[in-house]
C-alpha atoms as one frame of an Amber mdcrd trajectory, in Angstrom:
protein
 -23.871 139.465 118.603 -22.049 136.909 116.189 -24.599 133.965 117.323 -27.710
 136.966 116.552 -25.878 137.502 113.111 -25.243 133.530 111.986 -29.046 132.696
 113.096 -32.521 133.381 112.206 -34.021 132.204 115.051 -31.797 133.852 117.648
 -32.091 137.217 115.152 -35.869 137.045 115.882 -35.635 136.760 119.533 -32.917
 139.033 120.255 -33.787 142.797 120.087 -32.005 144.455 122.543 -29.895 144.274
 125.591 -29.463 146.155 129.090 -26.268 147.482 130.335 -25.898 148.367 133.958
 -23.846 151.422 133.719 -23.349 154.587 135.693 -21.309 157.969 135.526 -18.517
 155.836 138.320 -17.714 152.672 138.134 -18.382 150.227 140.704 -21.165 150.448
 143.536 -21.156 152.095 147.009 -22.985 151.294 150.020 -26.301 153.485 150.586
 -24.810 154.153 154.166 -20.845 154.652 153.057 -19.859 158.091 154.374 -18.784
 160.053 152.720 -20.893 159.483 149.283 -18.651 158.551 145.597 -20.565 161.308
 143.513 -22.179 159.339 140.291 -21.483 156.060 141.552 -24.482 153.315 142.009
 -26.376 153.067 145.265 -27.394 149.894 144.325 -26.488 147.185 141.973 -21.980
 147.673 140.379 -22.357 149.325 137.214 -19.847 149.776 134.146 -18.322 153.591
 134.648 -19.013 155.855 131.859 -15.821 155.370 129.311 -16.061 151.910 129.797
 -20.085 151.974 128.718 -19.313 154.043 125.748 -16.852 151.479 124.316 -18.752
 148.693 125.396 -21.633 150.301 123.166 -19.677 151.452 119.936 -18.174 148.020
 120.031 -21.324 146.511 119.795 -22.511 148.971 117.229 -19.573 147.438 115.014
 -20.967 144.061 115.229 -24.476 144.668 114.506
């Protein structure tokens, strides 16, 4: 976010961003018995709390 504020070209280029993020932190295996309810099947994901402050934090910078 600081390089996107100091320059013009970045500012252009950059106009959004994805966060992996996921009610529980971490990932599980699809086959993992018993199941972590909210928790990523797939690819490890920021936990909720952790997303929120990532996200406000970056709000602040913009």
């Amino acid at each position: 976010m600081t390089n996107r504020r100091l320059s013009p070209a970045i500012r252009r280029v950059v106009k959004g961003l994805m966060i992996e993020s996921y009610l529980v932190e971490g990932a599980q295996s699809p086959t993992s018995i018993p199941h972590t309810r909210g928790q990523s099947v797939t690819d490890p994901c920021l936990g909720w709390e952790e997303s929120e402050r990532l996200v406000l934090d970056i709000a602040e910078l913009a």
